[in-house]
DSSP file (Angstrom, degrees, kcal/mol; ACC not computed):
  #  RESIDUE AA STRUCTURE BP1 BP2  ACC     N-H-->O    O-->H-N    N-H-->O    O-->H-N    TCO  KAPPA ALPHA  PHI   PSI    X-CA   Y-CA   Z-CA
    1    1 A X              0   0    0      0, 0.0     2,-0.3     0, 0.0    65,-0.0   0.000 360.0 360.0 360.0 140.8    2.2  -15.4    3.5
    2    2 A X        -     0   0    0     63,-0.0     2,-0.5     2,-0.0    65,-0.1  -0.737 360.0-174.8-119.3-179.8    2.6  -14.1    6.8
    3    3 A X        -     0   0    0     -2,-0.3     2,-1.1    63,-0.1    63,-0.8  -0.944  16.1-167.3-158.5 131.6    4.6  -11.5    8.0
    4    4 A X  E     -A   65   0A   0     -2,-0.5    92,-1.0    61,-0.2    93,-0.7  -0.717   6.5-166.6-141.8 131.7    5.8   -9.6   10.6
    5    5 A X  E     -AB  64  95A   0     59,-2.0    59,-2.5    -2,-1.1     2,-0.4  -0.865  14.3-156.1-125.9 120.3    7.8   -6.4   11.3
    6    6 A X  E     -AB  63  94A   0     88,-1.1    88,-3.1    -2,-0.6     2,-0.8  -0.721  19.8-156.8-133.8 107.3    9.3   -5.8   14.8
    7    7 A X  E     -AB  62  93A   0     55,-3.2    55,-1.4    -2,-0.4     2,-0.6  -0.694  11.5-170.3-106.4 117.7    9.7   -2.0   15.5
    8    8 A X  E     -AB  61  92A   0     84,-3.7    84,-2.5    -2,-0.8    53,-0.2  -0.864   1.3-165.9-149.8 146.5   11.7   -0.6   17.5
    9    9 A X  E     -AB  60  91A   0     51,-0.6    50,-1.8    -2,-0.6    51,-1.5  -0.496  27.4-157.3-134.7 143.5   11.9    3.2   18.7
   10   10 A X  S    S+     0   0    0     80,-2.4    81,-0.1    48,-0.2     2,-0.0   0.386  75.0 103.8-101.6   9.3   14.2    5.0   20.4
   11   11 A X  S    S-     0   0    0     79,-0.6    49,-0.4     1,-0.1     2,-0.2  -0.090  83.6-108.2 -66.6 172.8   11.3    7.1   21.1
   12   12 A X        -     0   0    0      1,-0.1     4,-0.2    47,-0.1     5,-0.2  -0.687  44.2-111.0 -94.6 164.6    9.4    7.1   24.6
   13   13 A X  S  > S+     0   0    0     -2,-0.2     4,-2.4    46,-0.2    -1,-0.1   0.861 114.4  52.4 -24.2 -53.4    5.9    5.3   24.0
   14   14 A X  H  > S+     0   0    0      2,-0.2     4,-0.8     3,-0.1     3,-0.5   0.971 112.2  45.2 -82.4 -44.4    3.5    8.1   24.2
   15   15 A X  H >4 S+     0   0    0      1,-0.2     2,-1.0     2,-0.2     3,-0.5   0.607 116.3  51.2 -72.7-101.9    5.6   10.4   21.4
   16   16 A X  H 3> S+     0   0    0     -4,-0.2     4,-1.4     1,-0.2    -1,-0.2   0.433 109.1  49.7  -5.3 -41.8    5.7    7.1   19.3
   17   17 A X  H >X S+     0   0    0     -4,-2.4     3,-3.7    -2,-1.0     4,-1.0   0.892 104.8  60.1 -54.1 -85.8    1.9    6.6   19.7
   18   18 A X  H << S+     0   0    0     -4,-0.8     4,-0.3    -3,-0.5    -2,-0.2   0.332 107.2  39.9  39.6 -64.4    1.7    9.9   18.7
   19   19 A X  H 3>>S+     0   0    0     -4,-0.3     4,-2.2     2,-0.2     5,-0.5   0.666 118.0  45.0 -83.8 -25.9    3.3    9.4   15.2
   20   20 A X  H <X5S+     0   0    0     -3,-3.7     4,-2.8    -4,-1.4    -2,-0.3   0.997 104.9  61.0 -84.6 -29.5    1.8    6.1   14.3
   21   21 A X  H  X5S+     0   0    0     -4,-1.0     4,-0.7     2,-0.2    -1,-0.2   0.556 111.3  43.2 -30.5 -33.8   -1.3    7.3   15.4
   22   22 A X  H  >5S+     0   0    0     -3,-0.4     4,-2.4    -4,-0.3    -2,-0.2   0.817 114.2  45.8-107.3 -84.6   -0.6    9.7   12.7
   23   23 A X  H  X5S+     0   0    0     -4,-2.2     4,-2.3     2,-0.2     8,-0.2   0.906 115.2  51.3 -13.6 -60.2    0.8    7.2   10.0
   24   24 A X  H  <<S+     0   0    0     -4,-2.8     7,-0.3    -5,-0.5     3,-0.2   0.994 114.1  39.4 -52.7 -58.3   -2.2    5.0   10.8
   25   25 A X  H >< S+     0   0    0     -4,-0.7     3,-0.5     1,-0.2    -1,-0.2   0.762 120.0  45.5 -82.7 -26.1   -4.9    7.7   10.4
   26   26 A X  H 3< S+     0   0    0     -4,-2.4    -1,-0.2     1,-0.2     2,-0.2   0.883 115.8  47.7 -91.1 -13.7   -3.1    9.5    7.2
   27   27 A X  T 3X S+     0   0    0     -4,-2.3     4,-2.0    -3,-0.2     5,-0.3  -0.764  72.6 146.9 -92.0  51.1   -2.4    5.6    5.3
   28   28 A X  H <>  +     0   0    0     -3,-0.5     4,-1.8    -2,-0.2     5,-0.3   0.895  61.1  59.7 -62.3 -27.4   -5.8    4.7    5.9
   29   29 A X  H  >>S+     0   0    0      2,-0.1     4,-0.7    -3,-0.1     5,-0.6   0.859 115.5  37.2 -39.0 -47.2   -6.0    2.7    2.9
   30   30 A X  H  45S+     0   0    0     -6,-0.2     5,-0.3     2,-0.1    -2,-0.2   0.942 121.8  40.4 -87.7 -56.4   -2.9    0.6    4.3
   31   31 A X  H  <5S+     0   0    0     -4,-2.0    -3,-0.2    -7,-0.3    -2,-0.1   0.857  97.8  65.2 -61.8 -48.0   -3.8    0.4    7.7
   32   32 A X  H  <5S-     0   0    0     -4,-1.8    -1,-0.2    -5,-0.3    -3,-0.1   0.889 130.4 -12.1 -42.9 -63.8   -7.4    0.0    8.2
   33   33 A X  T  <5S+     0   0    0     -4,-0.7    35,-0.3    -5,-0.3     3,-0.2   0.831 127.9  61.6-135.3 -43.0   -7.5   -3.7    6.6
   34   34 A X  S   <S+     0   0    0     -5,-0.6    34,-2.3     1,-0.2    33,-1.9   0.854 112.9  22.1 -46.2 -87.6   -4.2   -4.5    4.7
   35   35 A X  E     -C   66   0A   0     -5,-0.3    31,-0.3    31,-0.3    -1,-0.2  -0.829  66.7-137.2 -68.4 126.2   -1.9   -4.2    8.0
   36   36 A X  E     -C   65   0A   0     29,-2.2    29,-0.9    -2,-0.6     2,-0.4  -0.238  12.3-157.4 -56.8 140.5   -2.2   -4.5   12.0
   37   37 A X  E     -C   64   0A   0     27,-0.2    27,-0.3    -6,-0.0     2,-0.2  -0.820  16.0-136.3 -93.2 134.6   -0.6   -2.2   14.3
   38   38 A X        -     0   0    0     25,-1.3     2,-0.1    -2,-0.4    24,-0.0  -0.673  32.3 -90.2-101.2-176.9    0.0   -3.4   17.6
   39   39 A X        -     0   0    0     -2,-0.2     2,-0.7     1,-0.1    24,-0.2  -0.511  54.3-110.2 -86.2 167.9   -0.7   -1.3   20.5
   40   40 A X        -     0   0    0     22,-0.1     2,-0.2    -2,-0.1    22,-0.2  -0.676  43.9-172.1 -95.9 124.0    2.6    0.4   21.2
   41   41 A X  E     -D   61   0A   0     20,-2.9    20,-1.1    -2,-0.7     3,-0.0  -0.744  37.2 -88.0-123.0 177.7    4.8   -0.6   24.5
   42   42 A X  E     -D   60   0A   0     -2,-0.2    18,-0.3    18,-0.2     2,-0.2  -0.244  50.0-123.6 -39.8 121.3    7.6    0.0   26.7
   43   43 A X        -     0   0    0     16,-4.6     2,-0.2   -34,-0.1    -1,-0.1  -0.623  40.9-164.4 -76.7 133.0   10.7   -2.1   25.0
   44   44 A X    >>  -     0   0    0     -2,-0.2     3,-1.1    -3,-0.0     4,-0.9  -0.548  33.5 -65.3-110.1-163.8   11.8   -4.6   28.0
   45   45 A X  H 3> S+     0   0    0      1,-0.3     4,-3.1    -2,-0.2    -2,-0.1   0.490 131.0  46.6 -40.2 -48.3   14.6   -6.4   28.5
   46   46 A X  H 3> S+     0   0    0      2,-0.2     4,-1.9     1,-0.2    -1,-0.3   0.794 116.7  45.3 -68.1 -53.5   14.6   -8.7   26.1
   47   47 A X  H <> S+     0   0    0     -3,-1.1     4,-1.4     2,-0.2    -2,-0.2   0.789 108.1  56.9 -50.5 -32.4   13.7   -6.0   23.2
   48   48 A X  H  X S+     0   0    0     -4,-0.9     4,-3.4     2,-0.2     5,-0.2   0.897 107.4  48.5 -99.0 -68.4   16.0   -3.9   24.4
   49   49 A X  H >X S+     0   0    0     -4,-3.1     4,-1.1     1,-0.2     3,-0.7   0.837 110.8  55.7 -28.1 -90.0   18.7   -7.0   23.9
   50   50 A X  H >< S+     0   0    0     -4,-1.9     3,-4.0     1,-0.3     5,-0.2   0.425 105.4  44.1  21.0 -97.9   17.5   -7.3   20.8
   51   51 A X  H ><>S+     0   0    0     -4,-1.4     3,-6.7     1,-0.3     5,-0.8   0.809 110.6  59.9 -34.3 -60.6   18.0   -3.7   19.4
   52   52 A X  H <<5S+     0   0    0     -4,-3.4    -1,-0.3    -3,-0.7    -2,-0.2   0.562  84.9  67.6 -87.6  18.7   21.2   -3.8   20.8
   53   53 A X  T <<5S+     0   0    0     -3,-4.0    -1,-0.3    -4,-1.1    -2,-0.2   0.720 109.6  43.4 -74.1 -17.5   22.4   -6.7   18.9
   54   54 A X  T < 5S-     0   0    0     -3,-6.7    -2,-0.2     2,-0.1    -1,-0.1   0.327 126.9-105.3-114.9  32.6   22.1   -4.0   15.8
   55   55 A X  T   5S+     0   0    0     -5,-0.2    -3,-0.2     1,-0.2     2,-0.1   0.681  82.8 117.0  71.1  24.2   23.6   -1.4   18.0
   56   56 A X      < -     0   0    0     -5,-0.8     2,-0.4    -8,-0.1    -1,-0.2  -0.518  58.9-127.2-107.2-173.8   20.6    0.6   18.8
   57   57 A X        -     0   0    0     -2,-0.1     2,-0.3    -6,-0.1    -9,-0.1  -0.846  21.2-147.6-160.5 110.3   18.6    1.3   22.2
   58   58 A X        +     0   0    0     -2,-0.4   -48,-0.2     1,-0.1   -10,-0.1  -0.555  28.7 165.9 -64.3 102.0   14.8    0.6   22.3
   59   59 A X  S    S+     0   0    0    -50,-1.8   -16,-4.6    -2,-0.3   -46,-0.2   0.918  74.2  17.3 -86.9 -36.3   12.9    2.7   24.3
   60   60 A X  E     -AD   9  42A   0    -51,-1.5   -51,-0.6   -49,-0.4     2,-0.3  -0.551  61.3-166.4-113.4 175.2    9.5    1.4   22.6
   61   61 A X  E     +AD   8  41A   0    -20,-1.1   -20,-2.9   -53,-0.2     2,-0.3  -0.914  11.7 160.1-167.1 141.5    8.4   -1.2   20.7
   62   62 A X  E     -A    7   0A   0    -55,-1.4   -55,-3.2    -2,-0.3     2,-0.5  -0.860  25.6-131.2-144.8-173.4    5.2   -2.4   18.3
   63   63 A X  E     -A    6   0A   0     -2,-0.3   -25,-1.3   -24,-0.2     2,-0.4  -1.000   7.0-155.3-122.5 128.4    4.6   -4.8   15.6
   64   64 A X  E     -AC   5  37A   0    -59,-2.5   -59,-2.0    -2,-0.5     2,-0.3  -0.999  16.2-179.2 -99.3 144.0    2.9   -4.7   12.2
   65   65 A X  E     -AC   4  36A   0    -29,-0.9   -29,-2.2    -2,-0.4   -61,-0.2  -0.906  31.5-111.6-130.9 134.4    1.5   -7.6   10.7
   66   66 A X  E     + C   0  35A   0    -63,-0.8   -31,-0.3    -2,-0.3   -63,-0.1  -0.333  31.8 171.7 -61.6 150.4   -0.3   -8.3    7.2
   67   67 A X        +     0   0    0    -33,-1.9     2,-0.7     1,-0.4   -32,-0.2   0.386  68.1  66.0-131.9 -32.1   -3.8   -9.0    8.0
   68   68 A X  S >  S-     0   0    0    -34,-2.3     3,-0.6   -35,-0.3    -1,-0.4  -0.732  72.8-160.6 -64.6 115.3   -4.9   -9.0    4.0
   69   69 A X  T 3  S+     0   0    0     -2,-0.7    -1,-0.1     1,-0.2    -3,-0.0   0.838  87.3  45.7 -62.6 -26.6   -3.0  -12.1    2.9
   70   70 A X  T 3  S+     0   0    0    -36,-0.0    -1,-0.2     2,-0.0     2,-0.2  -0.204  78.4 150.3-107.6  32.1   -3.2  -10.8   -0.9
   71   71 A X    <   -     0   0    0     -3,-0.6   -41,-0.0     1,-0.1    -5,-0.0  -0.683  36.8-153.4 -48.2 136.3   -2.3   -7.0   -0.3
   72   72 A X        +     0   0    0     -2,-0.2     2,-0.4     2,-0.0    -1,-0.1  -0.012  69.4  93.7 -91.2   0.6   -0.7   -5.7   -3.3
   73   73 A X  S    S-     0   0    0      1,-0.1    -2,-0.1   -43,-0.0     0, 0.0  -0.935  81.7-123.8-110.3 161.6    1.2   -3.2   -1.6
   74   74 A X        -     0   0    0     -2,-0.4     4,-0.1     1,-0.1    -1,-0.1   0.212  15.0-123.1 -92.6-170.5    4.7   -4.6   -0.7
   75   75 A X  S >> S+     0   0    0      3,-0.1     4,-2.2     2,-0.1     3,-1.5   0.735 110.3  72.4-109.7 -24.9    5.8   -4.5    3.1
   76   76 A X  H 3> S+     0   0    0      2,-0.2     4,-1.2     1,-0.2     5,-0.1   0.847  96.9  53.5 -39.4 -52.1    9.1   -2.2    1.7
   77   77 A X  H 3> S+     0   0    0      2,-0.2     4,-1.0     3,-0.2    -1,-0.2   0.735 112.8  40.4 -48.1 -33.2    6.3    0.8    1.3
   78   78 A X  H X>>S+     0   0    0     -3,-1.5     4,-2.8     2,-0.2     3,-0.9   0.902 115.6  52.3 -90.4 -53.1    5.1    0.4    5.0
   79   79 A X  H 3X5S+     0   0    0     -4,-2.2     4,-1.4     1,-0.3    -2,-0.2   0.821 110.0  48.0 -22.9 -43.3    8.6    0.0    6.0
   80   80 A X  H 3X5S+     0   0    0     -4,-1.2     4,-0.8    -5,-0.3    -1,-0.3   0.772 114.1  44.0 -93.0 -36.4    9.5    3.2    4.1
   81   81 A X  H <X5S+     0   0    0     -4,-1.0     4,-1.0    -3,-0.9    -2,-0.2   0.703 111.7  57.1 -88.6 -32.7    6.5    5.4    5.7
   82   82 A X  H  X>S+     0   0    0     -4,-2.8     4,-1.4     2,-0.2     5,-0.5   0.880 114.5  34.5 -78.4 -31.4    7.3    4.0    8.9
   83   83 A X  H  <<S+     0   0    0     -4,-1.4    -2,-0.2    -5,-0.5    -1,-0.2   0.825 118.4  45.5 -83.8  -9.0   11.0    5.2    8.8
   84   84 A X  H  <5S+     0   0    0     -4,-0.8    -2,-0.2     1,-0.2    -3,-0.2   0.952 118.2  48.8-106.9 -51.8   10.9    8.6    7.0
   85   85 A X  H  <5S+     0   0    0     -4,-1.0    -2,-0.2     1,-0.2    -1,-0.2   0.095 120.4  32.9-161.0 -42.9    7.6    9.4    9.5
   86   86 A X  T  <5S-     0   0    0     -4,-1.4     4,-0.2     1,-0.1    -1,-0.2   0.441 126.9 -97.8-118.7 -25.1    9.4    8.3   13.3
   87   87 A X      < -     0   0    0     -5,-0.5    -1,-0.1    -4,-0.1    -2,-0.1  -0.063  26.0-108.3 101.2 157.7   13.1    9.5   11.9
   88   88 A X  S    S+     0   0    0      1,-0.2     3,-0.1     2,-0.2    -1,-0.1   0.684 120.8  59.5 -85.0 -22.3   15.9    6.7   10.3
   89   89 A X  S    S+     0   0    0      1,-0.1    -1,-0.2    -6,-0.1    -2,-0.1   0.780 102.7  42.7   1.8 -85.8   17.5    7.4   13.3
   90   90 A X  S    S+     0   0    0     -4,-0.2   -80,-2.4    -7,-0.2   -79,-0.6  -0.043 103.2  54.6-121.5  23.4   15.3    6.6   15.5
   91   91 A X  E     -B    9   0A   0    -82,-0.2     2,-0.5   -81,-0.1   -82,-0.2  -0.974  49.7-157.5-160.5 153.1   13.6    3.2   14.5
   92   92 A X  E     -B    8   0A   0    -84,-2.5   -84,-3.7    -2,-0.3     2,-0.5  -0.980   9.7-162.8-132.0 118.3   15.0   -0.3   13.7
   93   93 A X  E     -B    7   0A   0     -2,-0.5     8,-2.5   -86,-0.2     2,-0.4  -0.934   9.9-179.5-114.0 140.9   12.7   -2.2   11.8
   94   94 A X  E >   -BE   6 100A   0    -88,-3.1   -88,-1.1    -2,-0.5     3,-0.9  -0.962  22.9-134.7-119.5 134.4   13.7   -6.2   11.9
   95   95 A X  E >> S-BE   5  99A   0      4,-2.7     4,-2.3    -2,-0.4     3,-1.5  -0.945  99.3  -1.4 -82.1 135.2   11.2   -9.1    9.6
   96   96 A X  T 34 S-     0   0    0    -92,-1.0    -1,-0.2    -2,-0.4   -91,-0.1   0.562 120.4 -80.1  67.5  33.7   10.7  -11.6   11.8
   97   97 A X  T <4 S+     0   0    0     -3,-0.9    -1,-0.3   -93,-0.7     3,-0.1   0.677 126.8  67.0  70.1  -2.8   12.7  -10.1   14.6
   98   98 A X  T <4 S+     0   0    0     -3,-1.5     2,-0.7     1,-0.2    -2,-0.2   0.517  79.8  66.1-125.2 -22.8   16.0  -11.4   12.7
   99   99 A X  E  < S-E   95   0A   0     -4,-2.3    -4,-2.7     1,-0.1     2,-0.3  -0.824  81.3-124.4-114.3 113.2   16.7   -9.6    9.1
  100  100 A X  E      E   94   0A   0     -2,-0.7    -6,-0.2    -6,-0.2    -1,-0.1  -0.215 360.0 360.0 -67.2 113.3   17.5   -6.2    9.5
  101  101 A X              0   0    0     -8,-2.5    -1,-0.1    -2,-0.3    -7,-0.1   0.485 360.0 360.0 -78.9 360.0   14.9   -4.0    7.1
């Protein structure tokens, strides 16, 4: 199944690297071969729409994506490390860019 989870920070890029860099490197288990990071960028226009359909305002924005297809850990756990890690605050995580996580 594939999967995708569309992040977006109200952080600037470089502090947002900063922490997934950080996430990435301390979940190596998860990161390394169960899910992709994408590289992290400036949210534009369009992202920035996005966000503020769920009433937030994207300074950044990255993706993770399953790359294991048979991972056994759930995407709720990466969800959950990504929000209590970047503040609840201060990230909107969407699946598929439509269903609010």
């Amino acid at each position: 199944m594939a999967m995708s989870l569309f992040c977006y920070s109200s952080k600037s890029p470089s502090a947002l690297q900063v922490i997934v860099d950080a996430i990435a490197n301390q979940h190596k288990d998860i990161f390394e071969k169960k899910f992709l990071v994408s590289d992290i960028c400036p949210a534009g226009s369009v992202q920035k729409e996005i966000a503020l359909d769920y009433g937030f305002r994207a300074n950044s924005f990255f993706l993770i994506s399953y790359n294991e297809k048979l991972a056994t850990i759930p995407s709720s756990v990466v969800i959950d490390l990504i929000k209590e890690s970047i503040g609840i605050d201060d990230v909107l995580v969407l699946f598929e860019n439509e269903e609010l996580r």
